[in-house]
C-alpha positions in Angstrom: -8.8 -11.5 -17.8 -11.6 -11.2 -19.9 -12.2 -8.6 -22.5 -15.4 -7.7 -25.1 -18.1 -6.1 -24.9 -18.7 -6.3 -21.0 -20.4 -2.5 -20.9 -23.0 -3.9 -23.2 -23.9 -7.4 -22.1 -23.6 -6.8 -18.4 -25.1 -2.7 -18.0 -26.9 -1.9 -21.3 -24.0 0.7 -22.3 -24.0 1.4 -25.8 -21.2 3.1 -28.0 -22.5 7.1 -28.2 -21.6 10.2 -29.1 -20.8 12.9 -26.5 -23.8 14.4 -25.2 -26.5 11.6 -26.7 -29.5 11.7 -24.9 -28.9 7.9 -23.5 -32.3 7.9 -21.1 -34.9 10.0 -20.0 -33.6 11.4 -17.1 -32.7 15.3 -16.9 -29.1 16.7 -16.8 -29.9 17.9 -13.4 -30.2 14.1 -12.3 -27.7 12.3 -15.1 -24.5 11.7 -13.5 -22.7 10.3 -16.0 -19.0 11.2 -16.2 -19.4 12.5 -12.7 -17.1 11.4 -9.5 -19.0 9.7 -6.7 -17.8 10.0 -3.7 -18.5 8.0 -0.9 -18.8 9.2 2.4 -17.0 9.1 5.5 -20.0 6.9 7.1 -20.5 4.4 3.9 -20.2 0.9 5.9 -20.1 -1.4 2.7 -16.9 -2.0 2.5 -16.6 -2.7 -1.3 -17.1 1.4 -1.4 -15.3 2.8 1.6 -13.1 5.8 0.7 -13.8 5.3 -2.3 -14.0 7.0 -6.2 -16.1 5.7 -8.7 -16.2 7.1 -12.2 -19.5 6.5 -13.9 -19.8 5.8 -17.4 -23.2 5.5 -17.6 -26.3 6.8 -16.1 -30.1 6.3 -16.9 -33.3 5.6 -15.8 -32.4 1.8 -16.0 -29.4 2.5 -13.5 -26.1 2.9 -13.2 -22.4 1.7 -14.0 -19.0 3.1 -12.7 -15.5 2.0 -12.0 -13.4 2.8 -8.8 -10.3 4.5 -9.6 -8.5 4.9 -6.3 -8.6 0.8 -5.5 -5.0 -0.3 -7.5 -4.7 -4.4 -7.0 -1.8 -5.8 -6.5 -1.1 -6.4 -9.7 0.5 -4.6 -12.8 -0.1 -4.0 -16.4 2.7 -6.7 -17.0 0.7 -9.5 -15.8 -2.1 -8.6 -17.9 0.4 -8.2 -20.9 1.6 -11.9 -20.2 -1.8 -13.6 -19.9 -3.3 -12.2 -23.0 0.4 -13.3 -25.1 1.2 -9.5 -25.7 4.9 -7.9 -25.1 5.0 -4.2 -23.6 7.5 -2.4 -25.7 7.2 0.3 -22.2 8.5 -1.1 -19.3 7.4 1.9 -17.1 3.4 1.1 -18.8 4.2 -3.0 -17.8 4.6 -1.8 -14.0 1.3 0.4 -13.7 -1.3 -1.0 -11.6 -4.5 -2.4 -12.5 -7.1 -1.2 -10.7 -10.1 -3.0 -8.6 -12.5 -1.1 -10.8 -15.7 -2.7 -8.2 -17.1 -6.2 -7.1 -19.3 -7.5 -10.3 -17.7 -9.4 -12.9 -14.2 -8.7 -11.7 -12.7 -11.0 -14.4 -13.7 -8.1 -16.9 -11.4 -5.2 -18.5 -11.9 -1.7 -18.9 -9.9 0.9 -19.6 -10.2 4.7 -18.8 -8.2 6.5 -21.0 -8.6 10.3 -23.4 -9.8 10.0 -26.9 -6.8 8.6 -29.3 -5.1 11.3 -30.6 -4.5 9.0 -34.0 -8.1 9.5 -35.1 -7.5 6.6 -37.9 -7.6 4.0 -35.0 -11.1 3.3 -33.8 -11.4 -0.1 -30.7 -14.1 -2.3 -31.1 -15.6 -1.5 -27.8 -15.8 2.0 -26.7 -18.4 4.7 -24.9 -17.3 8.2 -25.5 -18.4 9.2 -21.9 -17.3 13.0 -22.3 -15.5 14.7 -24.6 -12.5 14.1 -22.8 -12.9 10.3 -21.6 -13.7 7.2 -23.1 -14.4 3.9 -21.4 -12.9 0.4 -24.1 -14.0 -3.1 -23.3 -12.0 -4.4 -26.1 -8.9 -6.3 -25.9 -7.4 -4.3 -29.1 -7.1 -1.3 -27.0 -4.7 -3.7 -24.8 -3.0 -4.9 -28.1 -1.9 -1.3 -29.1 -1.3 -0.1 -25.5 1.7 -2.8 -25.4 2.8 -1.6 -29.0 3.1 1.6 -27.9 0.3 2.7 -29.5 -2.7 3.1 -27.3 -4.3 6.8 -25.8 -1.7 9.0 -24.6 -2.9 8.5 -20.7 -4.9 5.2 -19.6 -6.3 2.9 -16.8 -7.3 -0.2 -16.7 -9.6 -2.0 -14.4 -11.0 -5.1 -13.1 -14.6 -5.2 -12.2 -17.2 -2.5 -11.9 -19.8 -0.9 -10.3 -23.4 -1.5 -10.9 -27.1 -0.1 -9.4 -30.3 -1.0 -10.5 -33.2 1.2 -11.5 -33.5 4.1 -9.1 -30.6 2.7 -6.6 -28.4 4.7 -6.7 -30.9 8.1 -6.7 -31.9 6.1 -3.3 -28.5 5.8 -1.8 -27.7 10.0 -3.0 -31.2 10.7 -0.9 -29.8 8.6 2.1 -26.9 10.9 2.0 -24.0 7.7 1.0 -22.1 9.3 -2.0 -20.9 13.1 -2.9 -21.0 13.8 -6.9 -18.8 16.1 -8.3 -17.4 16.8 -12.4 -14.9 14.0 -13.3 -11.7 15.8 -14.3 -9.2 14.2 -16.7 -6.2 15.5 -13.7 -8.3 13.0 -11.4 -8.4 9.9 -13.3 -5.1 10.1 -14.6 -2.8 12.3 -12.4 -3.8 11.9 -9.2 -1.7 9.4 -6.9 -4.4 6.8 -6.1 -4.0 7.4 -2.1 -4.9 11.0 -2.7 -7.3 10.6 -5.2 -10.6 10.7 -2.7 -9.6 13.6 -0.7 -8.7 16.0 -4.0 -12.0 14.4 -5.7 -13.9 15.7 -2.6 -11.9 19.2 -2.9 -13.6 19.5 -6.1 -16.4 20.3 -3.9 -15.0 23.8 -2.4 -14.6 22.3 0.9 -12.2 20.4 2.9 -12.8 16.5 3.6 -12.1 16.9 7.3 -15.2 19.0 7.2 -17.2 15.8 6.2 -19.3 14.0 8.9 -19.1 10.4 9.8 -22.7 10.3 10.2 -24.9 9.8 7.3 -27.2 12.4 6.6 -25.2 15.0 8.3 -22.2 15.7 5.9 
């Protein structure tokens, strides 16, 4: 696994503040720290059933991580490649998540805003108020101290669109968007995690056509 500043080099995130302007596009169109939600018809299967948190949205495109894809592999393994002992064994046995299909060798971690406000990672978007997206490995380091955010995830791999792709693929009628909630990324068992993302809505997911452009 490869940590660093993969947000930066790879999507053009940047470290901001909570409600920077970070493009030119309106907040009737910016759907960062919103939930996308694919629909029942979306044929790639990188994306079927599938949540993807997005960190950042501009006019120069998109990046988000799926949070209802866990690997089969845990927090441990990760632990053990990068040399570092987990003083929780319950936090060793959490799954990493297949967070999408570019650059799966890279880290991120979801996870709320540090309650220690002295500790700062080298590596980190303040998507909301409430969640933060770290590329860094430190974040790892204090994690298997004991000392990393309250509630985390950790991913391999993202989610990326081009300039005006994924507007394209909202017009075709692929994904739902919805207001992340903290309960979501963190709470939510991963198998449930697209149908209460889509109850977000107001409506029920059986409702939901299998034919694109009729949901």
């Amino acid at each position: 696994m490869q940590c660093g500043h993969a947000l930066r080099q790879h999507a053009r995130l940047h470290t901001a503040r909570p409600g920077t302007d970070t493009g030119a596009m309106t907040d009737t169109t910016c759907l960062t720290g919103h939930l996308l939600i694919a629909m029942p018809a979306m044929q790639d299967p990188n994306f079927t059933r599938t949540v993807t948190y997005i960190c950042e949205h501009t006019e120069q495109g998109a990046l988000g991580i799926v949070i209802n894809r866990p690997l089969d592999m845990d927090l441990g393994t990760i632990f053990d490649q990068l040399s570092l002992g987990s003083a929780d064994p319950a936090l060793a046995r959490q799954p990493v998540l297949q967070g999408g299909p570019v650059h799966q060798e890279r880290g991120f971690v979801l996870h709320e805003p540090e309650e220690n406000t002295d500790q700062e990672f080298d590596a980190t978007l303040a998507v909301t108020d409430a969640i933060r997206v770290t590329t860094s490995q430190d974040i790892l380091s204090a994690m298997a101290r004991g000392h990393g955010p309250r509630r985390a995830v950790v991913a391999l791999g993202y989610a990326g669109w081009g300039a005006g792709q994924l507007e394209k693929e909202l017009a075709q009628n692929a994904w739902l968007s919805v207001p992340a909630t903290p309960q979501i990324i963190f709470d939510t068992p991963f198998e449930l995690r697209w149908h209460e993302s889509t109850r977000l809505l107001g409506f029920d997911p059986s409702t939901l056509s299998h034919q694109a452009g009729h949901a």
